[in-house]
C-alpha positions in Angstrom: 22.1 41.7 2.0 19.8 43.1 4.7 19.4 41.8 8.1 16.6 39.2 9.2 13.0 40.1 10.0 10.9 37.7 10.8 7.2 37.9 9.8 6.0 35.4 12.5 3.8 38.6 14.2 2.0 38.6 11.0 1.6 35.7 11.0 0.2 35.0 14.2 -2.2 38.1 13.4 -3.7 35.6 10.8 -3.9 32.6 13.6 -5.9 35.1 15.3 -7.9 35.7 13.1 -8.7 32.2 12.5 -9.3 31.7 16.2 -12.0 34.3 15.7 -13.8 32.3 12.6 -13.5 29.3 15.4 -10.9 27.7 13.2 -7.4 26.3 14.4 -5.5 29.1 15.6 -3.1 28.6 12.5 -1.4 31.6 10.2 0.8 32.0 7.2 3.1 34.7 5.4 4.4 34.4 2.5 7.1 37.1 1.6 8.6 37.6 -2.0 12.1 38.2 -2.8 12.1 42.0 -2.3 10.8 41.7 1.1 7.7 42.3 0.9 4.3 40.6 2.1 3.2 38.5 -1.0 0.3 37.1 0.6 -1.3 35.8 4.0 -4.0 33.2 5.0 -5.0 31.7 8.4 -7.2 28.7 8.5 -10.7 28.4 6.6 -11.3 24.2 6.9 -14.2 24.9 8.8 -15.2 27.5 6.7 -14.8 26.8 3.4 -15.7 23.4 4.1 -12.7 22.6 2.8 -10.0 20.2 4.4 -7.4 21.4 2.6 -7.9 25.3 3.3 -4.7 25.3 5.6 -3.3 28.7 6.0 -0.1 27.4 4.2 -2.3 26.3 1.1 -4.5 29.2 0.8 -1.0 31.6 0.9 0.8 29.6 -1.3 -2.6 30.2 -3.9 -2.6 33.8 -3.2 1.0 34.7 -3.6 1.1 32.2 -7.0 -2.2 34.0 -8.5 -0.8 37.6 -7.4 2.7 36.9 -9.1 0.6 34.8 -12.1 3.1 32.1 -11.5 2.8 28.5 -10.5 6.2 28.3 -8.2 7.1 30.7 -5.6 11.3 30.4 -5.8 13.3 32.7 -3.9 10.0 33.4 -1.3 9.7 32.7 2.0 7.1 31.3 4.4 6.5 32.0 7.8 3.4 29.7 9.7 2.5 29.4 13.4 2.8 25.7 13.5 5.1 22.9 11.4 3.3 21.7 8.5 1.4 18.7 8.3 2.4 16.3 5.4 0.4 17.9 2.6 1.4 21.3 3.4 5.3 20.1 3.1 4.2 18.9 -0.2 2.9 22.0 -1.7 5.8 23.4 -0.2 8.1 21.4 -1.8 5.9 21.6 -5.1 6.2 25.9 -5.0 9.8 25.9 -4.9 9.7 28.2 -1.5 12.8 29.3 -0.7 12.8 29.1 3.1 10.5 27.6 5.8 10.1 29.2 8.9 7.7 28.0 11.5 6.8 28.5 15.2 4.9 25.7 17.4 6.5 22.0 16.4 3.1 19.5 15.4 4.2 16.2 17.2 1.1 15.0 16.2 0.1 16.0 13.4 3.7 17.7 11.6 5.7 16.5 8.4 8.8 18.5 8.5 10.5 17.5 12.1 8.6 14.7 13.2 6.0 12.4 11.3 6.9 11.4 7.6 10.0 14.5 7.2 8.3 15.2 3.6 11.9 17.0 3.2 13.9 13.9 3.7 12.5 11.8 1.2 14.1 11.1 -2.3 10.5 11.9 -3.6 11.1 15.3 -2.4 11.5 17.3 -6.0 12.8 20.5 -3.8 13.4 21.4 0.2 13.3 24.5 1.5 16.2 26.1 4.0 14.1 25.4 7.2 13.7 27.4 10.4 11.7 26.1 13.4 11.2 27.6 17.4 10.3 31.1 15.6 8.3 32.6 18.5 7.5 29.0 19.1 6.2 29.8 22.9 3.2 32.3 21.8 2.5 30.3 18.8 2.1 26.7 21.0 0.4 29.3 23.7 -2.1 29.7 21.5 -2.9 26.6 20.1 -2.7 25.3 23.6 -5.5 27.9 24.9 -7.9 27.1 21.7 -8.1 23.5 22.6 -8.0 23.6 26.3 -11.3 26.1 25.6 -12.8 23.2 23.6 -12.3 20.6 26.1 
């Protein structure tokens, strides 16, 4: 087995990038079995005018339409920020293998805090989960988008 790499600094390229488009400051990774980078999203709400455009979502439908399959199982996912509720659930609904995520939501989240999407019976499938990954730049940034907006 080879050692852990985390793909957080991709994934806070993508939360850059979707700082840029003047959306959240959220990114994703989604990495295959092999290793390698399956697919990666940052956040298009605004955008696509689309509410469910998270980065999470919009990885999760890359990597699936790249592999031609509708569950990602043995994949990872590495995001900038806990996943709200419906991005637990498509989560949960892919199969992935492993979460790992930086910045906790206590607002808005549904892994740690919030409904735990993983905890419930209704839950077909949880991930191994990994939180605080680069979890100071990651809340950084969110932090400095919305203090800007203020």
């Amino acid at each position: 087995m080879s050692p852990f790499k985390s793909h957080m600094a991709t994934a806070l390229v993508e939360a850059e990038a979707a700082q840029a488009r003047g959306e959240v400051p959220v990114g994703a990774v989604i990495i295959g079995p092999d290793g390698a980078i399956l697919a990666q999203a940052g956040n298009r709400t605004r955008e696509l005018n689309d509410p469910t455009a998270h980065a999470e979502i919009l990885a999760i439908r890359a990597a699936c339409d790249l592999l031609g399959v509708e569950r990602l199982t043995g994949c990872d996912l590495y995001v900038t920020l806990e996943p709200c509720p419906m991005c637990a659930a498509a989560i949960a609904n892919a199969r992935i293998a492993r979460l790992y995520y930086g910045a906790s939501d206590p607002k808005s989240g549904g892994v740690s805090v919030g409904p735990r999407v993983f905890t419930h019976p209704q839950a077909h499938h949880v991930p191994e989960i990994y939180d605080g990954i680069d979890a100071n730049r990651c809340a950084e940034m969110l932090r400095a988008f919305f203090a800007a907006r203020r």
